[in-house]
C-alpha positions as CSV (number, residue, x, y, z in Angstrom):
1,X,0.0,0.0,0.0
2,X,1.0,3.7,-1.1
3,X,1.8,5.8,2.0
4,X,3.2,9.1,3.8
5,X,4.4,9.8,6.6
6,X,3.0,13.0,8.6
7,X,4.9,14.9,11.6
8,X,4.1,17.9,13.0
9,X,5.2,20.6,16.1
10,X,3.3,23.7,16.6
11,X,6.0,26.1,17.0
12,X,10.0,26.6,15.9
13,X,11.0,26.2,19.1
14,X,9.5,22.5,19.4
15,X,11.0,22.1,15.7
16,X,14.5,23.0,17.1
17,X,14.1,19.9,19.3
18,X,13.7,16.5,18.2
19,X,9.8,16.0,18.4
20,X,9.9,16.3,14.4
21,X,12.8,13.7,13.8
22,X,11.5,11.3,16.3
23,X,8.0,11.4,15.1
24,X,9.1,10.9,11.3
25,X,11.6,8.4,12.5
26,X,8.9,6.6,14.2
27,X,6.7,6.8,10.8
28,X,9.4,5.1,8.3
29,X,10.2,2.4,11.2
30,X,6.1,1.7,11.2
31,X,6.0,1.8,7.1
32,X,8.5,-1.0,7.1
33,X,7.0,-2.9,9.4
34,X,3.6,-3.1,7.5
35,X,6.0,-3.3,4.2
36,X,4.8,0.6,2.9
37,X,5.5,2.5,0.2
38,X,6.0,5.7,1.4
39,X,5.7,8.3,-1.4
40,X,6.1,11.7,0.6
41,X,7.1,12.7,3.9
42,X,5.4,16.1,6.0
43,X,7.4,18.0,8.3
44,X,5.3,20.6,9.3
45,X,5.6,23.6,11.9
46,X,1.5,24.7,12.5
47,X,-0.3,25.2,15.3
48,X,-3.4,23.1,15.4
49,X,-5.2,26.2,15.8
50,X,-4.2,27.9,12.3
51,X,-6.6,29.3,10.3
52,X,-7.4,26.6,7.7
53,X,-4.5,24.7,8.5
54,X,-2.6,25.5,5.3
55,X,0.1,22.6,5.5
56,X,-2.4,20.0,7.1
57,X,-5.0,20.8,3.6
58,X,-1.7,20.5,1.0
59,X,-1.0,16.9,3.2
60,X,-4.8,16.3,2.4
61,X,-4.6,17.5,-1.0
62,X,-2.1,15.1,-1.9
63,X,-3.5,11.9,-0.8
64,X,-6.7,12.9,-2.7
65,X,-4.7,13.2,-6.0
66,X,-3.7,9.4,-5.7
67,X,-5.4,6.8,-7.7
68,X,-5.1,4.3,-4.9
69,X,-5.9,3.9,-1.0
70,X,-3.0,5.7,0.9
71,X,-2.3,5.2,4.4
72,X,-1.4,8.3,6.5
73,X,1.3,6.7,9.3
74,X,1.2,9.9,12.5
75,X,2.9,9.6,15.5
76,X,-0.5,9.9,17.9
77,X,-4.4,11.4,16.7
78,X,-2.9,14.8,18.4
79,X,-0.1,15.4,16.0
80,X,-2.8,14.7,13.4
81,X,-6.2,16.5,14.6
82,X,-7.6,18.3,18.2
83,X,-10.5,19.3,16.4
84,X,-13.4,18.8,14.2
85,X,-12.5,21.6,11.5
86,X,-13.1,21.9,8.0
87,X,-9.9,20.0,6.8
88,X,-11.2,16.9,9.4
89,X,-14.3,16.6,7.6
90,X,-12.0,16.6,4.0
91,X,-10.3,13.5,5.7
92,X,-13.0,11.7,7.0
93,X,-14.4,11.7,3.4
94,X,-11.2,10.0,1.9
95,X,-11.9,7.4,4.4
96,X,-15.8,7.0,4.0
97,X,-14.8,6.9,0.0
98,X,-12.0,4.3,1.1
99,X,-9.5,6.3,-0.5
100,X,-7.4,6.8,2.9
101,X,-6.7,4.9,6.0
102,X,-5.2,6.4,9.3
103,X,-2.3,4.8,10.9
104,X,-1.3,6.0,14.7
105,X,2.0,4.2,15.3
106,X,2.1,5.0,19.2
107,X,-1.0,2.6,19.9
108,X,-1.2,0.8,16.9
109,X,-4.4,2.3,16.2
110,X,-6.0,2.0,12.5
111,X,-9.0,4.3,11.4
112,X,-10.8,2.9,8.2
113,X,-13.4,2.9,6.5
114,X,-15.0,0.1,8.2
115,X,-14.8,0.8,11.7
116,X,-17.2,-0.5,14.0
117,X,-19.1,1.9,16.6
118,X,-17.0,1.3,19.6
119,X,-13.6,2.0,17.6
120,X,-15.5,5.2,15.9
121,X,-16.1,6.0,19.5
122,X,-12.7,5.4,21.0
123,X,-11.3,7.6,18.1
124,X,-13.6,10.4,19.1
125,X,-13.1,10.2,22.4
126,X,-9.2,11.0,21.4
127,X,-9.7,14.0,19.3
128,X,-12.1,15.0,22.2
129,X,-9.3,14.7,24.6
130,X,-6.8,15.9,22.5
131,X,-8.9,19.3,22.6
132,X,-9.6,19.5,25.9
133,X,-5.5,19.0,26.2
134,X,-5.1,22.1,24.1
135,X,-7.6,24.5,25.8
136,X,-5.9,24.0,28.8
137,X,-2.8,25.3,27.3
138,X,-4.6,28.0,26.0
139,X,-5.9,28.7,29.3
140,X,-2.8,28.1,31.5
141,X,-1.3,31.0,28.4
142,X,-3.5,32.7,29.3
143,X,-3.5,33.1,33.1
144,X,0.3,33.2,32.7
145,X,0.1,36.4,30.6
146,X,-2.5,37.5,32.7
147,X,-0.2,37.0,36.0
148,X,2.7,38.7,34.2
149,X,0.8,41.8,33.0
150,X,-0.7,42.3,36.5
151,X,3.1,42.2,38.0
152,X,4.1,44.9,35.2
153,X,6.4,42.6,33.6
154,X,6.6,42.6,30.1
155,X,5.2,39.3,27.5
156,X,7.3,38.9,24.8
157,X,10.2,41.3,23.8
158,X,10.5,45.1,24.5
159,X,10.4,48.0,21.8
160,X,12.7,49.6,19.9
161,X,14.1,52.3,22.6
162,X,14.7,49.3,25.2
163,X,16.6,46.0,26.1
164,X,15.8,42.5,27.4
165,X,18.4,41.5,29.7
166,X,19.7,38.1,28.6
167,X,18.3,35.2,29.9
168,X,21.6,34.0,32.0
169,X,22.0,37.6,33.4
170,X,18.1,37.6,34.4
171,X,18.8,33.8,36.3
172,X,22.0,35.3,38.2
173,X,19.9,37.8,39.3
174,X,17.1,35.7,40.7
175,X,14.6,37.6,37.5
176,X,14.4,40.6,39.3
177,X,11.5,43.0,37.6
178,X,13.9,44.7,35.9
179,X,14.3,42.8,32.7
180,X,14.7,45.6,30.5
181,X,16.2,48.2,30.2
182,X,16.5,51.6,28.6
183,X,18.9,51.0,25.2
184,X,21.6,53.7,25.6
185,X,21.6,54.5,21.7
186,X,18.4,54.0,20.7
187,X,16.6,55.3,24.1
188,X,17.4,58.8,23.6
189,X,16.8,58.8,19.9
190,X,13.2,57.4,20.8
191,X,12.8,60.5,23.3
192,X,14.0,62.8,20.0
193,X,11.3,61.9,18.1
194,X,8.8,62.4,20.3
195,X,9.7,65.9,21.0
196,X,10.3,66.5,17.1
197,X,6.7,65.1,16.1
198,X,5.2,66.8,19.0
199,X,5.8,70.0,17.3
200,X,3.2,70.0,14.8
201,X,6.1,71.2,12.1
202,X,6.5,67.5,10.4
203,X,4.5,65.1,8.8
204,X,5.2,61.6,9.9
205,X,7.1,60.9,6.6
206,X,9.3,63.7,7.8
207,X,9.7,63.2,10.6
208,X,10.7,59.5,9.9
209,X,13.4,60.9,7.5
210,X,15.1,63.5,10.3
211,X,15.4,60.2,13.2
212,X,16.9,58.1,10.2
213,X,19.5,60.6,9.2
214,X,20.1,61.4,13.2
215,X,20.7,57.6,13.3
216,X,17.6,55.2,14.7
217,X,17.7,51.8,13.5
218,X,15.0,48.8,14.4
219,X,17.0,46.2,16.6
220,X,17.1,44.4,13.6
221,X,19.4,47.4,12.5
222,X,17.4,48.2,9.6
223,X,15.7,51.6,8.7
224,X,12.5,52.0,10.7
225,X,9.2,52.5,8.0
226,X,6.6,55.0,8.6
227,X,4.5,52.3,9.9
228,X,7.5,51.4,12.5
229,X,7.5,54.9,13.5
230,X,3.9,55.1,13.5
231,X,3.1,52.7,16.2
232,X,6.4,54.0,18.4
233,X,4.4,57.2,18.7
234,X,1.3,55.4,19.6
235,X,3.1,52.5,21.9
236,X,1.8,54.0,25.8
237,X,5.1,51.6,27.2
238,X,7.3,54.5,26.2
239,X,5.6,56.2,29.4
240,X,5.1,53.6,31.9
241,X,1.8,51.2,30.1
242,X,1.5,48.4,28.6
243,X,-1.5,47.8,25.6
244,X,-3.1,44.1,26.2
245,X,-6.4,43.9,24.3
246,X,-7.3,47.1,24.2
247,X,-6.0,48.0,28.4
248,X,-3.3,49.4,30.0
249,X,-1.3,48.2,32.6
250,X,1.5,49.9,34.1
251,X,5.0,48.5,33.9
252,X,7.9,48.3,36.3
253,X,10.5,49.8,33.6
254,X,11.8,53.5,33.6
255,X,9.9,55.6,30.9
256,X,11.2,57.1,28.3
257,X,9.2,60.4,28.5
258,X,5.7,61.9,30.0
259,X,2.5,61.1,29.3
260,X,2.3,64.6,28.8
261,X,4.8,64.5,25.5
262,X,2.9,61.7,24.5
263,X,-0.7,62.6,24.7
264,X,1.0,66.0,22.6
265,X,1.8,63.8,19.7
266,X,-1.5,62.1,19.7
267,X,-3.0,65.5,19.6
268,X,-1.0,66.2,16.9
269,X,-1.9,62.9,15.1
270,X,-5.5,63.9,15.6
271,X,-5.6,67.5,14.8
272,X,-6.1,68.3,17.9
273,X,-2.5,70.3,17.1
274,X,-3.0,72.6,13.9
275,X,0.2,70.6,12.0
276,X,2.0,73.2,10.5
277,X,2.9,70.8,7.3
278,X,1.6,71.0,3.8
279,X,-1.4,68.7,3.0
280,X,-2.9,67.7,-0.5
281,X,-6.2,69.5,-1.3
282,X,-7.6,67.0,-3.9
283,X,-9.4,64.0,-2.1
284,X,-8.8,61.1,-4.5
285,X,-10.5,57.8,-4.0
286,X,-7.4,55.7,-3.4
287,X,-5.2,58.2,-1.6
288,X,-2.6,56.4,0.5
289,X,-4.8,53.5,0.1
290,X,-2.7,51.3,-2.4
291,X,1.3,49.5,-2.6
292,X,2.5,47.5,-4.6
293,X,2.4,44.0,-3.4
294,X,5.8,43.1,-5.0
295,X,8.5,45.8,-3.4
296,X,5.5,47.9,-0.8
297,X,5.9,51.1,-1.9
298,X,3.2,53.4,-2.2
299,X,1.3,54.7,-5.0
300,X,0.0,58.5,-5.2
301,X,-2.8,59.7,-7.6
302,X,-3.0,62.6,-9.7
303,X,-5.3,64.3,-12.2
304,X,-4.6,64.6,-15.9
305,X,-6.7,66.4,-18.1
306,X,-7.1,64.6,-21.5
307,X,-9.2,65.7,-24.9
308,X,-12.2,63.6,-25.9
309,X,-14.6,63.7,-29.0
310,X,-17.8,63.3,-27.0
311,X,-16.9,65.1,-23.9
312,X,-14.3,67.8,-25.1
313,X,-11.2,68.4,-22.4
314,X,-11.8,66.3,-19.3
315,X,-9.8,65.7,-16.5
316,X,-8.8,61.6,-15.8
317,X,-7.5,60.6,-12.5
318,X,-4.1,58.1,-12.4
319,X,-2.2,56.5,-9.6
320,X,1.6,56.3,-9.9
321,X,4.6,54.6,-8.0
322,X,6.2,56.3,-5.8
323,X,9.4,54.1,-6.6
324,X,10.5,54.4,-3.1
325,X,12.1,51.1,-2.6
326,X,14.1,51.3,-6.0
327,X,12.9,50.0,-9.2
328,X,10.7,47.6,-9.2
329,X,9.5,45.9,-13.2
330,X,5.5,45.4,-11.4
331,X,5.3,48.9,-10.8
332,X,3.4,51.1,-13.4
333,X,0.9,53.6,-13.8
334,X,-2.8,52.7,-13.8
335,X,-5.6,54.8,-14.3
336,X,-7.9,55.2,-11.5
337,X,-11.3,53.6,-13.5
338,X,-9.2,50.6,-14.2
339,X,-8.9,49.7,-10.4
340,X,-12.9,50.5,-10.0
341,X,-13.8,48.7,-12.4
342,X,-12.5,45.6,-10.6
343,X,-14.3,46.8,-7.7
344,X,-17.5,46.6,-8.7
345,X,-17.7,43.0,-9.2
346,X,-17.2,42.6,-5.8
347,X,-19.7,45.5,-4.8
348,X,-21.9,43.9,-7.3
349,X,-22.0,40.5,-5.7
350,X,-23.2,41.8,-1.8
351,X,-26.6,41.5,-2.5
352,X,-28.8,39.9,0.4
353,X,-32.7,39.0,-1.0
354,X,-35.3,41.0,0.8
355,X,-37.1,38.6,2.5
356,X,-33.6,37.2,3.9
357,X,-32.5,41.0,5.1
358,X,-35.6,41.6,7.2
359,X,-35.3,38.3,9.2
360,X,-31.0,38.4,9.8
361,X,-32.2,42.2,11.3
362,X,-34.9,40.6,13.2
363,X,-32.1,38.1,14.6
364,X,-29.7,40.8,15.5
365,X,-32.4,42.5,17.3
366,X,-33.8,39.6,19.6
367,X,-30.3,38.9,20.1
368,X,-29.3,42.3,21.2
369,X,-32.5,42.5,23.3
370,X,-31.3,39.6,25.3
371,X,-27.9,41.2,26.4
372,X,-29.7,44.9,27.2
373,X,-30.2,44.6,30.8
374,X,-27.1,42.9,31.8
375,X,-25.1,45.8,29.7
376,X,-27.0,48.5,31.2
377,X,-26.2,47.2,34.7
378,X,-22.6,47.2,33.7
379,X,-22.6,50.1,32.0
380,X,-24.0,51.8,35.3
381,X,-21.4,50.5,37.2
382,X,-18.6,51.8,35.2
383,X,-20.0,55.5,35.0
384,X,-20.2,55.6,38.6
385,X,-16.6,54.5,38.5
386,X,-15.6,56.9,35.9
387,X,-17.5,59.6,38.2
388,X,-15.2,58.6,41.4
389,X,-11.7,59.3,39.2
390,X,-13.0,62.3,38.0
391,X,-13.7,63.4,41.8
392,X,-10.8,62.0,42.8
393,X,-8.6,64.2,40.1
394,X,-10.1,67.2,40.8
395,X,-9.1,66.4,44.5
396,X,-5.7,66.0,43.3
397,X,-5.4,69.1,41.7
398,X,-6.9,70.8,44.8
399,X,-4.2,69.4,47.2
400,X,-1.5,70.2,44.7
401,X,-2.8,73.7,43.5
402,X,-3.7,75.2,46.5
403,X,-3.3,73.1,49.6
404,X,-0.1,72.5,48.5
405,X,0.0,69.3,50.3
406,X,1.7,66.8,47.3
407,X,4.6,67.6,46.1
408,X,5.2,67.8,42.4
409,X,6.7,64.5,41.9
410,X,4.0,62.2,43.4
411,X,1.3,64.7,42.1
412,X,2.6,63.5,38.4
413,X,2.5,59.5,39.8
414,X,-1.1,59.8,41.3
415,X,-2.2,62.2,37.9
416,X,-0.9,59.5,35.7
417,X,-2.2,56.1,37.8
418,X,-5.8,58.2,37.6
419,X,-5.7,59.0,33.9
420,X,-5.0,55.8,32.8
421,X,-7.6,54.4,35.1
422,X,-9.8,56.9,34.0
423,X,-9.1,55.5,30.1
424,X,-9.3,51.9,30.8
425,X,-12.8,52.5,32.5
426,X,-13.6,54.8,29.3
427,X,-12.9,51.6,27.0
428,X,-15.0,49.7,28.8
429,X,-17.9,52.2,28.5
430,X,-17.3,52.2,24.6
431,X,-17.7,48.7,24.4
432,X,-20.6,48.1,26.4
433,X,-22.2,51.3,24.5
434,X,-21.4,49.7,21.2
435,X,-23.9,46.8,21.7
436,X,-26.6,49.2,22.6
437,X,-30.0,50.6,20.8
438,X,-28.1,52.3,18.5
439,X,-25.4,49.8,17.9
440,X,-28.7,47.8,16.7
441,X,-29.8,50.2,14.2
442,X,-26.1,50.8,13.2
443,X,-26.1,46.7,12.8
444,X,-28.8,47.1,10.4
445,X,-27.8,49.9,8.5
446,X,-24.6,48.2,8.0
447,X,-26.8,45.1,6.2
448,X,-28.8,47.7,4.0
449,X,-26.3,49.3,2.5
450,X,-23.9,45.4,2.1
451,X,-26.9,44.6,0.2
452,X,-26.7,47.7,-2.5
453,X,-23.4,48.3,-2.2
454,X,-22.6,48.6,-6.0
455,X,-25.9,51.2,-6.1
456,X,-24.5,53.1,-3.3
457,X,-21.2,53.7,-4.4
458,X,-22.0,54.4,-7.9
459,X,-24.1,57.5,-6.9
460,X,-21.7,58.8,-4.2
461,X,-19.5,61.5,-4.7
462,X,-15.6,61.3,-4.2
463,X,-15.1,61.8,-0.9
464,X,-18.1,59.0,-0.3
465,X,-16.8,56.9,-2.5
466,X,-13.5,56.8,-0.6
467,X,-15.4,56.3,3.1
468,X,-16.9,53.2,1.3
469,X,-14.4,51.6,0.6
470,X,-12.7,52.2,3.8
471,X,-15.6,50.7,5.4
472,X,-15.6,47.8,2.9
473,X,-12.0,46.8,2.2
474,X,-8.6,46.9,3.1
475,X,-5.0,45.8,2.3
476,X,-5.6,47.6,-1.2
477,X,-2.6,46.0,-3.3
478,X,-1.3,46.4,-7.0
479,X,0.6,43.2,-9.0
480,X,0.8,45.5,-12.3
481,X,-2.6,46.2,-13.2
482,X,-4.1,44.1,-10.6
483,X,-5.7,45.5,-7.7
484,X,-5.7,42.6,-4.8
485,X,-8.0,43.6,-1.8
486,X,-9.6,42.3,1.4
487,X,-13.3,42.2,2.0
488,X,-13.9,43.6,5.7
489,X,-15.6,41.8,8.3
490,X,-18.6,41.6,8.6
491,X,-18.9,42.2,4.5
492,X,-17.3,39.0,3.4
493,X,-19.8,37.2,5.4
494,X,-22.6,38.7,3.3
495,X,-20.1,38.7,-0.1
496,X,-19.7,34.9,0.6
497,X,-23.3,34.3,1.0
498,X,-24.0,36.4,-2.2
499,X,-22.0,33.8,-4.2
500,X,-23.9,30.7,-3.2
501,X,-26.8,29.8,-6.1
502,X,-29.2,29.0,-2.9
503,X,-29.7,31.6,-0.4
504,X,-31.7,29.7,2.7
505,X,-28.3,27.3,3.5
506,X,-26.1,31.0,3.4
507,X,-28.8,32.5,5.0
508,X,-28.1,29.7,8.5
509,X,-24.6,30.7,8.2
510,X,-24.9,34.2,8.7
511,X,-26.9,34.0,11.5
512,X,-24.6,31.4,13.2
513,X,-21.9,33.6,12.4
514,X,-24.2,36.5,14.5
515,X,-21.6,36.6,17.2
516,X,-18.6,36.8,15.2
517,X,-20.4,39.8,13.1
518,X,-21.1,41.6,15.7
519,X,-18.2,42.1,17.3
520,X,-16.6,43.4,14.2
521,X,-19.1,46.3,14.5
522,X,-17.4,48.9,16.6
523,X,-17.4,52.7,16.6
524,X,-14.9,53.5,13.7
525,X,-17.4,51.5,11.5
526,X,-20.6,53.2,12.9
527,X,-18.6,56.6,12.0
528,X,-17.9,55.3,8.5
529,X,-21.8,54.0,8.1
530,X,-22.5,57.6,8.9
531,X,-20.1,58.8,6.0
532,X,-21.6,56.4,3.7
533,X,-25.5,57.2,4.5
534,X,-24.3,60.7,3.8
535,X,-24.1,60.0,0.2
């Protein structure tokens, strides 16, 4: 009998051991046992969590394209499986179809097609267990990170602007908190560009140029991108926080700066500081929207006025390379219609039947309905929290300011502890407020327009037309003439469902997908539904 021989670790750390070699090893020992012909061998690194498990489907994939029954030798049914996913189900039909067999060589274990109910039942009962094994990983993860964030101490390593201590170091030293440490060439250049940008005289593309000249490098010593020095102004650890899902938590490490120089560069990121740079006028539909997918630099759109018969002189928008990472042979100019028009068949395509829209917004609203009085009491709870920091500052100030009885120092610990408190408790409000009346008609605006999207967009003007597809896509890509694009959650959903000849099975999938949906629904997209119904 044909065979192959499947090994797999979930991370490069496990494959720098010998869990790969041992399990292959293992596999070949079996085949000649059972006197196999083993046609391919699978090493693959994957978590059995991936999405789609890309390297398990191209194992699949392969023992489908044989003509004969192929046995699949694997160390143990965890290596294999922990779950009843999509790419399960592909297997168990090889086996139903007799096309595949399942060998476990640590128990001797076969899976056929012609297993009787107790041996379909023990194999269950494995992948069962093999689950259970892996949520409480997950959850042991979990509460480790959990643990480590509550001490201050940092998961994973620190940004550019710091250190991690070496491991040996850390162990002589009993792993005292301090871990890291402030990098003595790239910590004050960190500080540098926070006080540049918080000038309001540079862009961020500027201001990205000036630290690269003065001499800032990633710690893999390359050139930092905009998007690098994009999220060091936004990172909160340079003042004392650490971001976990959306929180902060304060650290142990010495800041770089204030939360004062920070917050400055956010207002100047927001407009809250007039920037005193030079901005284009002309809103075109794809500005700073699209790279190339081939070197990643960005293309810019301009007008070009151009004679035509029917129309006389009109004016023809194109987008062109910027070139900024060198020459590059898939980068070329592209008129702006070109890239719409490859647009609309996916606008085109989100169209929900009528008598499918009403009931998916009847399901949203029964299950919003549910979750109303638990959010409000929550939501209650939190504003009276809010209320007490609020007090509590103004307190502060009072003590400060005119009792006089803090002194400066802890003034700026206790004001910082506060406001972050404050923001963290301001999150929370957002959230809870997202899921409320008005997150419900927001949840079914959001279905009206998926479902004339294409009719929408065709009657908007520019500026519309670009707060659609914000709303809509992302990761806007060129190959030459090729646009490549992501559909946004929750619009796939609907642009998947759209595709299907029969509506009523799509139809179940949405609404089992509710959850999922609705958590994609947050404020920046109610702000951009509000841009949209504006055209």
């Amino acid at each position: 009998m044909k065979a192959v021989v499947y090994a797999r670790v979930s991370s490069k750390d496990q494959e720098d051991g010998h869990s790969l070699d041992a399990q292959i090893q293992s596999g070949f020992k079996y085949a000649i046992e059972k006197d196999f012909n083993v046609l391919e061998q699978f090493k693959i690194v994957e978590s059995s969590t991936a999405n789609g498990r890309p390297e398990f489907a191209r194992m699949v994939q392969f023992v489908k394209k044989q003509s004969s029954k192929t046995a699949i030798i694997c160390y143990c049914v965890d290596r294999l499986q922990r779950d009843f996913d999509e790419q399960y189900v592909e297997l168990q039909k090889l086996i139903k179809l007799d096309k595949a067999e399942i060998h476990y060589t640590q128990n001797g274990f076969i899976e056929h097609k012609n297993m009787d109910s107790s041996q379909k039942f023990r194999k269950n009962l494995d992948v069962l267990l093999a689950n259970d094994y892996r949520n409480k990983i997950s959850d042991n993860v979990k509460r480790s990170r959990n643990k480590k964030l509550e001490e201050g101490t940092i998961c994973g390593d620190s940004p550019v602007g710091y250190l991690n201590k070496k491991r040996i170091q850390a162990k002589k030293e009993k792993r005292k908190p301090a871990e890291v440490e402030i990098d003595p060439i790239r910590g004050p250049l960190i500080q540098q560009l926070f006080e540049m940008y918080s000038t309001g005289d540079y862009s961020m593309a500027e201001v990205r140029s000036l630290i690269t000249e003065a001499g800032l490098r990633s710690k893999k010593n390359c050139k930092m991108s905009k998007s690098q020095i994009e999220r060091t102004l936004t990172n909160p650890f340079y003042y004392g926080y650490m971001e976990a899902e959306g929180m902060l938590y304060k650290h142990v490490y010495e800041p770089l700066i204030t939360k004062e120089l920070f917050d400055q560069c956010q207002d100047v990121r927001f407009g809250r500081k007039k920037a005193k740079y030079k901005r284009t006028d002309k809103d075109f539909i794809f500005k700073a929207l699209v790279k190339c997918q081939h070197c990643g630099c960005s293309y810019s759109s301009y007008a070009r006025p151009k004679m035509t018969k029917k129309y006389g002189q009109r004016e023809y928008v194109y987008l062109k390379p910027t070139k900024s990472q060198g020459e590059c042979e898939h980068c070329v100019e592209v008129g702006e219609h070109i890239l719409l028009d490859q647009l609309a068949s996916s606008l085109k395509a989100m169209q929900i039947p009528e008598e499918y829209l009403q009931a998916i917004k009847d399901s949203v609203k029964d299950n919003l309905e549910k979750e109303s009085k638990e959010h409000k009491v929550k939501l209650a709870k939190f504003h009276a929290q809010y209320q007490e920091i609020d007090n509590t500052l103004k307190d502060l100030r009072h003590q400060r300011y005119v009792t006089k009885d803090i002194p400066e120092d802890d003034y700026i610990e206790l004001k910082t502890e506060l406001e972050v408190k404050k923001e963290n408790i301001k999150k929370e409000i957002e959230l809870l407020e997202s899921d409320d009346a008005e997150f419900e008609v927001t949840a079914s605006t959001i279905l009206d327009i998926a479902s004339r999207a294409y009719e929408v967009f065709k009657s908007s003007k520019q500026d519309k037309k670009r707060a659609i597809l914000k709303l809509l896509f992302s990761n806007f890509f060129l190959s030459g003439k090729t646009l490549v694009f992501t559909v946004v959650k929750p619009f796939d959903e609907v642009l998947k469902c759209g595709e299907r000849p029969i509506w009523l099975p799509s139809f179940n999938i949405f609404r089992n997908k509710q959850d999922d949906i609705l958590s994609t629904m947050n404020r920046p997209m109610m702000e951009g539904v509000k841009l949209c119904l504006a055209a």
